[in-house]
C-alpha positions as CSV (number, residue, x, y, z in Angstrom):
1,X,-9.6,-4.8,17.5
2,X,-8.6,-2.9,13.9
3,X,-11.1,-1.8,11.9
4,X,-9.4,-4.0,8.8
5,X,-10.2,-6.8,10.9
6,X,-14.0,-5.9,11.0
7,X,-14.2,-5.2,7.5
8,X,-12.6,-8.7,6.7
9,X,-15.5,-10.3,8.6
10,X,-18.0,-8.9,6.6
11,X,-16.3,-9.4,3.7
12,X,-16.2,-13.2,4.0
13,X,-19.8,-13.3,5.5
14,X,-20.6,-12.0,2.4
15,X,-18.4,-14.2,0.5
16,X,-19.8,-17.5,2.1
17,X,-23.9,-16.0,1.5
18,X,-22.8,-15.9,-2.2
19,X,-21.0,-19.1,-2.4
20,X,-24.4,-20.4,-1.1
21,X,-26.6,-19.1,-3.0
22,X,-28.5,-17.4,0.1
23,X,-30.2,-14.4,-0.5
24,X,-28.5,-11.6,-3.0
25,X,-30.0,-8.7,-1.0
26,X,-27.7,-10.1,2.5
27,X,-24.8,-10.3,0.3
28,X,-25.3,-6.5,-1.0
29,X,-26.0,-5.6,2.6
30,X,-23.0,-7.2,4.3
31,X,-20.6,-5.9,1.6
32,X,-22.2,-1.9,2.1
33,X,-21.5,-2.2,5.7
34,X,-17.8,-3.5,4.8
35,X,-17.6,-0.4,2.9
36,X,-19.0,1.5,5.5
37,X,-16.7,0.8,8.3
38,X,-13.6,0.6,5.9
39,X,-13.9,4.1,5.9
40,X,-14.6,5.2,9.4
41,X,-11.9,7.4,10.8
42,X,-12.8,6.4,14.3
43,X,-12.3,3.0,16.1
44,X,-14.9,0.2,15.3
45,X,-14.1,-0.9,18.9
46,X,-15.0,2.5,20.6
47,X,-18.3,2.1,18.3
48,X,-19.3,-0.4,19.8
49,X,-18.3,0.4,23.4
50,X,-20.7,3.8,23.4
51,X,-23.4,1.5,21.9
52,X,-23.2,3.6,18.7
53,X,-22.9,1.0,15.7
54,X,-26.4,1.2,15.2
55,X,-26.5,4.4,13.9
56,X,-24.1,3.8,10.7
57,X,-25.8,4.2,8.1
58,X,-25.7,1.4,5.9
59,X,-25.3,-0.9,9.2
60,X,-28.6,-2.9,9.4
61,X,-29.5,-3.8,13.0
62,X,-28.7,-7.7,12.6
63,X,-24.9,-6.6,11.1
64,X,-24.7,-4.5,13.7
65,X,-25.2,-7.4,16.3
66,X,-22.5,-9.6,14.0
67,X,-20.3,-6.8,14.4
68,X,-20.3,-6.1,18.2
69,X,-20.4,-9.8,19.3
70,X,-17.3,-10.1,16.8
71,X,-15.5,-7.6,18.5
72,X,-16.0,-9.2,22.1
73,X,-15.1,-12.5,21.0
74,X,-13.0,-12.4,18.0
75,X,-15.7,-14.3,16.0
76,X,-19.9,-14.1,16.0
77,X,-22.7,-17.1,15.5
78,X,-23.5,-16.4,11.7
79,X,-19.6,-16.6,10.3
80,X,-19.5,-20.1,12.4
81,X,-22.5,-21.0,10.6
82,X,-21.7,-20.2,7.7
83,X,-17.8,-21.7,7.8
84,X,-19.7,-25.1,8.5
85,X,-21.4,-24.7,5.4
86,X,-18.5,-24.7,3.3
87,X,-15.3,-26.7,3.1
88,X,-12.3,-24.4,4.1
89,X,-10.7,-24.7,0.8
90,X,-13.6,-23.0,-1.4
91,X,-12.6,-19.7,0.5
92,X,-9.0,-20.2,-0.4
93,X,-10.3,-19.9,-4.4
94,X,-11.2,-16.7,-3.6
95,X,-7.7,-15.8,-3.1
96,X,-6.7,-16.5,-6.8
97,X,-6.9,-13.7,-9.3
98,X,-10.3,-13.6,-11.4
99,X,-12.0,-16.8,-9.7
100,X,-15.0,-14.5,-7.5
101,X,-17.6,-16.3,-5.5
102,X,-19.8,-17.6,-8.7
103,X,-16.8,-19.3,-10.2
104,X,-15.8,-20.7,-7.0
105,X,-19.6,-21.9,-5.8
106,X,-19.9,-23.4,-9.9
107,X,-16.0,-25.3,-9.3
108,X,-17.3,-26.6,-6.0
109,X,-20.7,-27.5,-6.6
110,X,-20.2,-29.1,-10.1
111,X,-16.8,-30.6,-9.9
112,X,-16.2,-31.0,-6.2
113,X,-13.3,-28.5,-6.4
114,X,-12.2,-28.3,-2.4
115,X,-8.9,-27.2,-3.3
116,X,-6.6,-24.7,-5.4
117,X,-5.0,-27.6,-6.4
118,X,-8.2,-29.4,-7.7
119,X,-9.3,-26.1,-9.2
120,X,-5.9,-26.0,-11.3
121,X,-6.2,-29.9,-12.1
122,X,-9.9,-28.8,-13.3
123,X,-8.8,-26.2,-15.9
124,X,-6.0,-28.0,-17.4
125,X,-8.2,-31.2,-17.8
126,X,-10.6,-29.4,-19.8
127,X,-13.5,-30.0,-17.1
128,X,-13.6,-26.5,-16.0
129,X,-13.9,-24.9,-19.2
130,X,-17.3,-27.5,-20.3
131,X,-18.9,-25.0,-17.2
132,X,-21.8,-22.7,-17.7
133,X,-19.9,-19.1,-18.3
134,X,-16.5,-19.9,-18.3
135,X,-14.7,-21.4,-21.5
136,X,-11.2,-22.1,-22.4
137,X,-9.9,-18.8,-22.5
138,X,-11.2,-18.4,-18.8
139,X,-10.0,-21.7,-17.9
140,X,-6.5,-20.6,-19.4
141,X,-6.3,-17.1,-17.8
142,X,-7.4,-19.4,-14.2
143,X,-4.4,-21.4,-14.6
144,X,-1.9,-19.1,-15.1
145,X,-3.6,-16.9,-12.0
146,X,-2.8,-20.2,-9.7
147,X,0.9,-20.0,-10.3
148,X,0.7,-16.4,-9.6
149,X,-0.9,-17.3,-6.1
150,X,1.6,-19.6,-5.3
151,X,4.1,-17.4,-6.3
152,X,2.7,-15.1,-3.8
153,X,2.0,-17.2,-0.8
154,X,3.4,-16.6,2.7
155,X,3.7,-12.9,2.0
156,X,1.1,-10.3,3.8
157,X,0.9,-6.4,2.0
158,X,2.8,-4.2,4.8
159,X,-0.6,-2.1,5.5
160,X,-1.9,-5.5,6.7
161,X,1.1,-6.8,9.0
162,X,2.3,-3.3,10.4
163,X,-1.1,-2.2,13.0
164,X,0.0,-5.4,14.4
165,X,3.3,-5.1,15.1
166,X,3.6,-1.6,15.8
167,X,0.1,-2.8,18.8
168,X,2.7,-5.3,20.2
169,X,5.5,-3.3,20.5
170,X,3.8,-0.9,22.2
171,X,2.9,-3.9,24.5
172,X,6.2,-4.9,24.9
173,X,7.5,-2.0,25.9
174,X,4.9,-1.6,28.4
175,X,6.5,-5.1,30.3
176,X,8.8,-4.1,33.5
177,X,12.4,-4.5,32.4
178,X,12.1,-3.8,28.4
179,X,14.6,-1.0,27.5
180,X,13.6,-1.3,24.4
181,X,11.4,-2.9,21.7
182,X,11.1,-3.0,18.1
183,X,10.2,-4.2,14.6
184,X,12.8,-5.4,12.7
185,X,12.9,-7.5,9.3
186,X,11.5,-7.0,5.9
187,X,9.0,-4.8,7.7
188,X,11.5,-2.3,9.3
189,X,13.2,-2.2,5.3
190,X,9.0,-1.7,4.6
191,X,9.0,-4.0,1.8
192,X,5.7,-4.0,0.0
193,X,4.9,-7.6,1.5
194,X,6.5,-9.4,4.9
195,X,6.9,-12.8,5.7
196,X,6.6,-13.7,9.2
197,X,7.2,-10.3,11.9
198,X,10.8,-10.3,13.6
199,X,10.2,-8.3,17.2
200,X,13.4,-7.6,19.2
201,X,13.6,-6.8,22.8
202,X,16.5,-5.0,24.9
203,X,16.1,-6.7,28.8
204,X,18.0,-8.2,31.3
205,X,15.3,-10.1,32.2
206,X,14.5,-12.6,29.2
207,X,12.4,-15.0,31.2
208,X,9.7,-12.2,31.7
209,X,9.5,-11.0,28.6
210,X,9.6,-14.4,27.2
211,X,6.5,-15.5,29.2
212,X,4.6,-12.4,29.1
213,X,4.9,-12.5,25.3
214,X,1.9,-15.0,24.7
215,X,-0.3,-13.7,26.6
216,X,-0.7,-10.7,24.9
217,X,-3.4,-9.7,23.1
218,X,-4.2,-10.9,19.6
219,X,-1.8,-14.1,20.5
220,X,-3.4,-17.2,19.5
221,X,-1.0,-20.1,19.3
222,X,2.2,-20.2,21.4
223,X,4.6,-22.3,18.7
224,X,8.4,-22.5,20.5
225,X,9.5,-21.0,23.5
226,X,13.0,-21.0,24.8
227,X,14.9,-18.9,27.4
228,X,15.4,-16.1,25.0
229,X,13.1,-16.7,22.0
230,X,9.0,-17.3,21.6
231,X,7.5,-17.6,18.2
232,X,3.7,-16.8,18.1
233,X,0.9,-17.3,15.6
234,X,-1.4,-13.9,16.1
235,X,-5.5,-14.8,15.8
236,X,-4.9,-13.6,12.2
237,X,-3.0,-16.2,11.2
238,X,0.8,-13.6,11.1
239,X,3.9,-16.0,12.6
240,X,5.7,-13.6,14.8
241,X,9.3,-14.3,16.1
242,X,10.1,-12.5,19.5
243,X,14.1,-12.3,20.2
244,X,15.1,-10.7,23.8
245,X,18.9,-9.5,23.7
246,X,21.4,-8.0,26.7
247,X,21.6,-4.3,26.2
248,X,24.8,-4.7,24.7
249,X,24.3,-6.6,22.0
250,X,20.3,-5.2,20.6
251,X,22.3,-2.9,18.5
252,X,23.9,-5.4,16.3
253,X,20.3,-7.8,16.7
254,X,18.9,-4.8,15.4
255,X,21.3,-4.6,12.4
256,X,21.7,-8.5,11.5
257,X,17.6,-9.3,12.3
258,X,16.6,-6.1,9.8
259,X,18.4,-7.4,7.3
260,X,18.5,-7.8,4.2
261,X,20.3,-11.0,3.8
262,X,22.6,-9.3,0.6
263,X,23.1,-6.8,2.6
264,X,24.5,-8.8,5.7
265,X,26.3,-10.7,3.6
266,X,28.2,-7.5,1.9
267,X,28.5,-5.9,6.1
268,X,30.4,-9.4,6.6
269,X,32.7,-9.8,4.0
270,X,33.7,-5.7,4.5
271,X,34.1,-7.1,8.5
272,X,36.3,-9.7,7.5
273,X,38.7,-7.7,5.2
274,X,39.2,-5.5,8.2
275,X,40.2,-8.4,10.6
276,X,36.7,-8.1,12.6
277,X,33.4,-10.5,12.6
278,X,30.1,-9.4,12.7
279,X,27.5,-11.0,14.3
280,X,24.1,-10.4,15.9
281,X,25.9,-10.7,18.8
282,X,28.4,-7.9,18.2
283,X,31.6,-6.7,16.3
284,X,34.6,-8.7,17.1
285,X,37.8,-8.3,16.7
286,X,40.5,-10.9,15.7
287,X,41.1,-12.0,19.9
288,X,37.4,-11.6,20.0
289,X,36.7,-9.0,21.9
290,X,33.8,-7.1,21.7
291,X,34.3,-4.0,20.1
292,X,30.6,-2.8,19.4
293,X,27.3,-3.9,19.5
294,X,25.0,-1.7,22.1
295,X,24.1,0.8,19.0
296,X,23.3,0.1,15.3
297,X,25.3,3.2,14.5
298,X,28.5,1.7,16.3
299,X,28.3,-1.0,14.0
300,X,28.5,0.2,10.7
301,X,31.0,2.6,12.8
302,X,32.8,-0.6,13.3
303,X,33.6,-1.0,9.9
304,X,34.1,2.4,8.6
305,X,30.5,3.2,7.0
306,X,28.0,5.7,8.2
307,X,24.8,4.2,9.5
308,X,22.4,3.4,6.4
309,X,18.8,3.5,6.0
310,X,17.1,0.6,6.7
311,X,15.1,1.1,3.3
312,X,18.4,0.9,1.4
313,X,20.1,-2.2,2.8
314,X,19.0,-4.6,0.0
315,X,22.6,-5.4,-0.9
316,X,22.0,-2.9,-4.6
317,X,25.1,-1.0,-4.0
318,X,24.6,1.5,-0.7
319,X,27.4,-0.4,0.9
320,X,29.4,1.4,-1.6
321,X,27.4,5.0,-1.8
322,X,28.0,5.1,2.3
323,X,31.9,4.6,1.6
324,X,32.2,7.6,-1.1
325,X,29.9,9.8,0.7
326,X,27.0,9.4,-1.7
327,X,24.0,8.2,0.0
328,X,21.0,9.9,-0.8
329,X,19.3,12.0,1.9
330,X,16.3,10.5,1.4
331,X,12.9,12.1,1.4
332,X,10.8,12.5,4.7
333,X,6.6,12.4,5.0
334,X,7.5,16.3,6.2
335,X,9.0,16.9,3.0
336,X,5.3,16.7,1.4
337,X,3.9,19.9,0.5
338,X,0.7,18.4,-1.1
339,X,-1.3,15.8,-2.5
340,X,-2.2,16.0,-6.1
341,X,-4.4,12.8,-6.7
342,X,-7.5,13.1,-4.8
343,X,-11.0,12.1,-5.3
344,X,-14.3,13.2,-3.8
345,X,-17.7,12.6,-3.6
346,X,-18.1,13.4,-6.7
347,X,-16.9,9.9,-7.8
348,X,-19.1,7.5,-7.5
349,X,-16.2,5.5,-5.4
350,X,-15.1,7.7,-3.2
351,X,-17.0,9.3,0.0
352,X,-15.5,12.4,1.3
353,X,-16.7,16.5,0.8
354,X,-14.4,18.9,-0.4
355,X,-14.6,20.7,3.6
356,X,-14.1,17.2,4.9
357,X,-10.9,16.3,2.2
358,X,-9.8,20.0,3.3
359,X,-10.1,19.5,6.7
360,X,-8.1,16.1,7.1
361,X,-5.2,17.7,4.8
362,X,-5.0,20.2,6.8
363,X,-4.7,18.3,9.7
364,X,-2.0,16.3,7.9
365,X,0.2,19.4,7.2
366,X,-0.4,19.7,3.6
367,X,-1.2,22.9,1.8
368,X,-2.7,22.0,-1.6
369,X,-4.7,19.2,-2.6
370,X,-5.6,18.5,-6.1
371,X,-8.9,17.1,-6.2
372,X,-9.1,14.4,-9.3
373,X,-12.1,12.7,-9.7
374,X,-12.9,9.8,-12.3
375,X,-13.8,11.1,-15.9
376,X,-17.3,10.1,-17.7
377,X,-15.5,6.7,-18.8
378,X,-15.3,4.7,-15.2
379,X,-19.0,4.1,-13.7
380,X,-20.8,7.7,-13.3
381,X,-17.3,9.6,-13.7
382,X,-17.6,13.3,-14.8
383,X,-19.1,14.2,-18.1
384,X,-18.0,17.8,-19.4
385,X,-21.1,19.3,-17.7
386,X,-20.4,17.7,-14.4
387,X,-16.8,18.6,-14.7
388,X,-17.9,21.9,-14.8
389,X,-19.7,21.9,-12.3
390,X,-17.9,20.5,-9.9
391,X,-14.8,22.8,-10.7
392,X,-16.7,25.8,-10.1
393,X,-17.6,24.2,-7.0
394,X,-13.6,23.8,-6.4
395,X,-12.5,27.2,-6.9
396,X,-15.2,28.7,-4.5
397,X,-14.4,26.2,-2.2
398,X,-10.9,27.0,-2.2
399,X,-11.9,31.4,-1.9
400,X,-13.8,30.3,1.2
401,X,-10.7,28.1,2.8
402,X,-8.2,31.4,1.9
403,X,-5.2,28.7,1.3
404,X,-5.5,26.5,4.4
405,X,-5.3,24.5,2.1
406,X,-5.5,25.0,-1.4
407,X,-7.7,22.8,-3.6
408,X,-6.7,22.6,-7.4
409,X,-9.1,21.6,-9.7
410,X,-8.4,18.3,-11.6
411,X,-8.9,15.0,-13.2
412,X,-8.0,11.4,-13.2
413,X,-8.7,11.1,-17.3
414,X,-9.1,7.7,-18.4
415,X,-6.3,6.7,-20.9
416,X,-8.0,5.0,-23.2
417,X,-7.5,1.9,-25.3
418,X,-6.1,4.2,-28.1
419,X,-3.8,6.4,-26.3
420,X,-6.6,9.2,-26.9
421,X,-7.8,10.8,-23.2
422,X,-11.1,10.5,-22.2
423,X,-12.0,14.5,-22.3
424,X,-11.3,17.1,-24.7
425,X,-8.0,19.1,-24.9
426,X,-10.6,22.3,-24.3
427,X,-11.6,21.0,-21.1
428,X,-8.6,19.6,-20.0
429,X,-6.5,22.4,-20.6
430,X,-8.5,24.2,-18.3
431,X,-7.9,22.0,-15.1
432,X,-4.8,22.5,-12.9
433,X,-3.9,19.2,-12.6
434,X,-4.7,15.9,-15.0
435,X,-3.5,13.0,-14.0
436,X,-3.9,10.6,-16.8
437,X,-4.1,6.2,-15.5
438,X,-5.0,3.1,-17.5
439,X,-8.3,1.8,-16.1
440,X,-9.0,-0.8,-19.0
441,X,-8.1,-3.7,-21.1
442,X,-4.7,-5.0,-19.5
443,X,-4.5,-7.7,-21.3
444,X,-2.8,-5.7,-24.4
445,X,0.7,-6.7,-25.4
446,X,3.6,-4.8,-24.2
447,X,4.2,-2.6,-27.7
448,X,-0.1,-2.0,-27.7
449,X,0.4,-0.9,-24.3
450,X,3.6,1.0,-24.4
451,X,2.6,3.4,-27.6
452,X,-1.1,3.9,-25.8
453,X,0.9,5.0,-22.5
454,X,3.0,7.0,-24.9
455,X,0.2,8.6,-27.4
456,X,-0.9,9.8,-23.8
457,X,2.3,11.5,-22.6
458,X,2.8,13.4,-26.0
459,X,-0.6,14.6,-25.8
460,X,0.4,17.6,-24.1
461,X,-2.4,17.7,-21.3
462,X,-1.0,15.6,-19.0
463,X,0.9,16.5,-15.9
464,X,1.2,12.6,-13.9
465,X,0.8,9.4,-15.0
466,X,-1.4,7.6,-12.8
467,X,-0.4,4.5,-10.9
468,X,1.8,3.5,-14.1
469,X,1.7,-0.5,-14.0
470,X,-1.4,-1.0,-12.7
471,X,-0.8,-3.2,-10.3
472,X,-2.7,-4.3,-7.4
473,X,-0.7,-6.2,-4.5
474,X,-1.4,-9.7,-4.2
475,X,-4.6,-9.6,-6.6
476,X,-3.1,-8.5,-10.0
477,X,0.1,-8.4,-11.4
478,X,1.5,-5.6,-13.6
479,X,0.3,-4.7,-17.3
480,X,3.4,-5.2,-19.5
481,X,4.8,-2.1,-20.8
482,X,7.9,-1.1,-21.8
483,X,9.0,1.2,-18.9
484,X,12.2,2.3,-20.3
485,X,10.8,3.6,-23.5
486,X,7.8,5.4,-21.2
487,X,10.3,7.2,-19.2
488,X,11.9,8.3,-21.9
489,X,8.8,10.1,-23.2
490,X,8.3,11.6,-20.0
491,X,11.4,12.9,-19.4
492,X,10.9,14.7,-23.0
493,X,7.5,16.0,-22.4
494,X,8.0,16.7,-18.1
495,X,5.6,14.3,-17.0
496,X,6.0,13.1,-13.5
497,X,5.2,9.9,-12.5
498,X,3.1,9.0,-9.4
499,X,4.2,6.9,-6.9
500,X,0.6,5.9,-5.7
501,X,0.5,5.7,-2.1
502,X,-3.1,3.2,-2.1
503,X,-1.6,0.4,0.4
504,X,-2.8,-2.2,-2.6
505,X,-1.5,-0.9,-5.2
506,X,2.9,1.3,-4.3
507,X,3.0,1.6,-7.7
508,X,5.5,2.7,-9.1
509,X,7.5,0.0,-7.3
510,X,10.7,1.2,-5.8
511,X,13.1,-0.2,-8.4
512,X,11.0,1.7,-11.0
513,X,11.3,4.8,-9.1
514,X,14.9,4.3,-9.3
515,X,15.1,3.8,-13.0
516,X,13.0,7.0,-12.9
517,X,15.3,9.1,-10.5
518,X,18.5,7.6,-13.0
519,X,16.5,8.5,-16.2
520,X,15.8,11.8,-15.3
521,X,11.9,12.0,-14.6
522,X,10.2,13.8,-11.9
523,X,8.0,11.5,-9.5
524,X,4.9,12.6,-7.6
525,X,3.5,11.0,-4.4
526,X,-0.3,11.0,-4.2
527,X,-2.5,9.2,-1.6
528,X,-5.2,8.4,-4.6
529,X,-7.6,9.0,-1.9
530,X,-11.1,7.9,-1.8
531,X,-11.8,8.9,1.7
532,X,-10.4,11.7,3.8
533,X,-9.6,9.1,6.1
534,X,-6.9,7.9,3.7
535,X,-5.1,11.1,2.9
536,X,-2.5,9.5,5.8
537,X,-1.4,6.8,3.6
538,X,1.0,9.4,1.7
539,X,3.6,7.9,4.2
540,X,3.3,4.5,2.3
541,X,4.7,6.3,-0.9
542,X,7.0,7.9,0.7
543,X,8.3,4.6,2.0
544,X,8.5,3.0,-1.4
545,X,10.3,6.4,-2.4
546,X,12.9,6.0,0.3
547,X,13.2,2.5,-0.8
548,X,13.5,3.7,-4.5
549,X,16.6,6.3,-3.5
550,X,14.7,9.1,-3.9
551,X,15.3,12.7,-2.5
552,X,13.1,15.6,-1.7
553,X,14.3,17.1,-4.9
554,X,13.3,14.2,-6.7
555,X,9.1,14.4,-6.2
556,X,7.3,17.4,-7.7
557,X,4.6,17.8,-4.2
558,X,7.4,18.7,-2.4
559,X,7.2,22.4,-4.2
560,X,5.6,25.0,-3.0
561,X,2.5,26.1,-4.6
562,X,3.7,28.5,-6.8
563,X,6.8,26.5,-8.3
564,X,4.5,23.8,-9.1
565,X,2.3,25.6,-10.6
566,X,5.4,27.1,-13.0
567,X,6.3,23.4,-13.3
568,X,3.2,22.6,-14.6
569,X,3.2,25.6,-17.0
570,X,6.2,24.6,-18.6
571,X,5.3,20.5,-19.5
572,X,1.8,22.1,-21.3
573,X,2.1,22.6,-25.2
574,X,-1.7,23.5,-25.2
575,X,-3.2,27.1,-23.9
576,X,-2.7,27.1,-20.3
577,X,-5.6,27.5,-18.0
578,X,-7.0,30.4,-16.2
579,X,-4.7,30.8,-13.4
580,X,-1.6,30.8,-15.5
581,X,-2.4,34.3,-16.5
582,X,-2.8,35.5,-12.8
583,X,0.8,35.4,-11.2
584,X,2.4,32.7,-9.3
585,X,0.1,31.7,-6.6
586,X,1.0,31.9,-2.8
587,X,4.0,30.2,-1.6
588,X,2.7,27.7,1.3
């Protein structure tokens, strides 16, 4: 069982405690454990094999208990009792943007709300708004966050769909007779969300693989079955589509199941001006004979294009860059020298030690961190004194680890409603690394928010603009900014833009990195770690990078040490800090 899975248990313990009004101290103590195993870098399943879930801290004995019977059995006593408590469509409220537990428990309890539906019919009646708390502006800003979750529905974030489909591949490879197995779909283009997960399967022995298929682990509902087809629902609710294909023909599967359907289209067309027919059968020619079909590569072989990326077949043109020779080389996770937004214990929302952040990079192949913790605006960020403080703190850290890696001191300054940052140019100045992020009143118009983003970026201090839209996946759409006008500022004062790699938030999106990449400005990939467990998800940037056309020479962490370090010397216009006096630093 995944770790995300525990965590989502608790979560909705918790969620159904507060939506009954049950005690406030089981709520807290369900939602610390949530925390506590989100950030394990072990298995919650070996846990709880070698009997050691007790000794958590922040994992109560009762939790505990919840949590290991969970595990056995997919579900424990107190979430059963608790789902009888409460009709199913409450906890779907909790799904819209801004509606949390209290809003939902007030809906249900005072207006019979059972549905999103209801809730929407609620707020555009006028009933919701009469509620204790809420008002008309709420009951406005609720409405328009229903069509957002409609717009969104059927779609899972990739971080969420992808342990699962990589877990039953590997299963399926494991069945006598699979030659090969593997994701295709939205998720093989790693699109930010997927729909339902397309599996393919290389056998001459369909019936097997067919019938082996539901009974795999995680399988809950077996939907269709046919001689060379099963569609599954998993026990968390994914649809997954199983297709087995003869040997000669996975190759072309593999090309018309990955998609996208632009792209296919555009691979068609270029087939049939050549005489030929593509299919996910093959390449045929005009007596219809196969002609390829066993490889992917044979196919866009077929009809004279080198194989493409899957993260470029979108139908935006790399049909076109494959025939003149100009596809990008895209970047690789290898390519990544460093990670240069970071956070550590000294936020109060993050949970890692320098040694432990240093120790996880390390194992991850990077050689420079920048650590980059909150400043004294978000809940117990870094005053000057504690900035201080902890810098010191970074610098002998990073004597003691003699480069393996390097730490950088830094901040994540708070742009603030102004445009001013959050710390004085005296201090800033100082750091190695200030990453500058809106963490505040999104609800500003595009201009307020475009000349505050901008007021930033001239100020001189600021090396990356933190994730730039402030997105979160699924939970809250983009600020509105004027993007064009912002990377035309950056590209004046050599700001680089951070791809932030946080699974919930790939922001900047990949057809924003591509504006970047045209527009001239340097992008940066950055885990925005918060946990030295999460230092790994740098390969989620890097995915939206790919997607986003973007090369190695593209993304400033690909540097080594000492060219950064020159590139960040150049964007100041304010006195640089300490080690800009000292010589380049080591080249990693």
């Amino acid at each position: 069982m995944e770790n995300a899975e525990v965590v989502a248990m608790l979560g909705e313990i918790a969620d159904l405690l507060e939506l009954t009004n049950e005690n406030p101290f089981k709520v807290r103590s369900y939602r610390r454990a949530a925390q506590v195993v989100d950030t394990l870098p072990v298995s919650i399943s070996e846990l709880v094999r070698k009997g050691e879930l007790a000794g958590l801290p922040g994992v109560g004995e009762h939790t505990a208990q919840r949590i290991a019977q969970f595990v056995e059995k997919a579900t424990c006593d107190e979430l059963e009792r608790l789902r009888g408590k409460v009709p199913p469509g409450v906890m779907e409220l909790l799904r819209v943007e801004s509606v949390g537990p209290k809003t939902a428990a007030l809906a249900w309890k005072e207006l019979g709300v059972t549905s999103v539906d209801a809730l929407e019919e609620a707020a555009l009646s006028g009933r919701l708004a009469e509620l204790p708390r809420l008002g008309s502006k709420r009951a406005e800003a609720i409405v328009s966050a229903v069509a957002r979750y409609r717009s969104r529905q059927g779609r899972v974030p990739l971080h969420r769909a992808l342990p699962y489909a990589e877990e039953l591949v590997e299963r399926l490879r494991a069945i006598p007779g699979v030659k090969q197995a593997v994701a295709a779909g939205s998720l093989r283009r790693r699109k930010e969300t997927v729909g339902d997960l397309d599996l393919l399967v290389s056998s001459t022995d369909p019936g097997r693989v067919v019938s082996a298929f539901p009974t795999l682990p995680g399988v809950a509902t077996l939907l269709a079955q046919g001689p060379t087809k099963s569609t599954v629902r998993l026990s968390v609710g994914l649809q997954v589509d199983l297709r087995v294909l003869p040997p000669e023909s996975f190759g072309a599967a593999l090309h018309y199941f990955t998609g996208s359907k632009a792209h296919n289209i555009a691979l068609r067309t270029r087939a049939v001006h050549r005489g030929l027919k593509v299919s996910e059968y093959g390449v045929f020619d005009a007596k219809g004979r196969r002609i390829a079909g066993e490889r992917e590569e044979d196919v866009f072989r077929a009809v004279g294009l080198p194989w493409i990326p899957p993260e470029l077949r979108e139908g935006l043109g790399e049909l076109e860059a494959a025939e003149a020779g100009r596809l990008p080389e895209l970047i690789e996770e290898e390519d990544l020298r460093g990670d240069l937004h970071v956070h550590s214990e000294a936020s109060s929302d993050a949970s890692s030690s320098l040694l432990e952040l240093a120790s996880a990079a390390r194992g991850f192949g990077r050689s420079y961190l920048a650590i980059t913790d909150h400043s004294r605006s978000r809940p117990l960020g870094l005053d000057e004194a504690r900035l201080w403080a902890h810098v010191d703190t970074i610098r002998w850290m990073d004597r003691e680890l003699r480069g393996r890696p390097h730490l950088l001191t830094g901040i994540e300054v708070d742009i603030l409603p102004n445009g001013s940052l959050d710390l004085d140019a005296s201090v800033l100045s100082e750091l190695d690394c200030v990453v500058a992020s809106v963490h505040s009143r999104f609800n500003m118009s595009s201009e307020e928010m475009t000349e505050r983003i901008v007021r930033a970026l001239r100020s001189g201090l600021v090396h990356v603009l933190g994730h730039p839209s402030g997105r979160l996946i699924g939970s809250r759409d983009p600020y509105p900014y004027d993007l064009e006008r912002v990377l035309e500022v950056a590209r004046e004062e050599r700001v680089a833009l951070e791809v932030n790699a946080q699974p919930e938030r790939l922001d900047l999106t990949d057809t924003a990195c591509r504006m970047a990449k045209q527009a001239g400005v340097k992008l940066v990939i950055s885990s925005d770690s918060h946990n030295a467990r999460h230092l790994e998800n740098l390969r989620y940037g890097v995915w939206v990078a790919r997607r986003g056309w973007l090369e190695s020479g593209d993304v400033l962490n690909t540097l080594p040490l000492s060219e950064l370090r020159r590139h960040f010397r150049r964007s100041r216009r304010v006195p640089a800090p300490t080690w800009a006096d000292e010589g380049p630093g080591p080249s990693p």
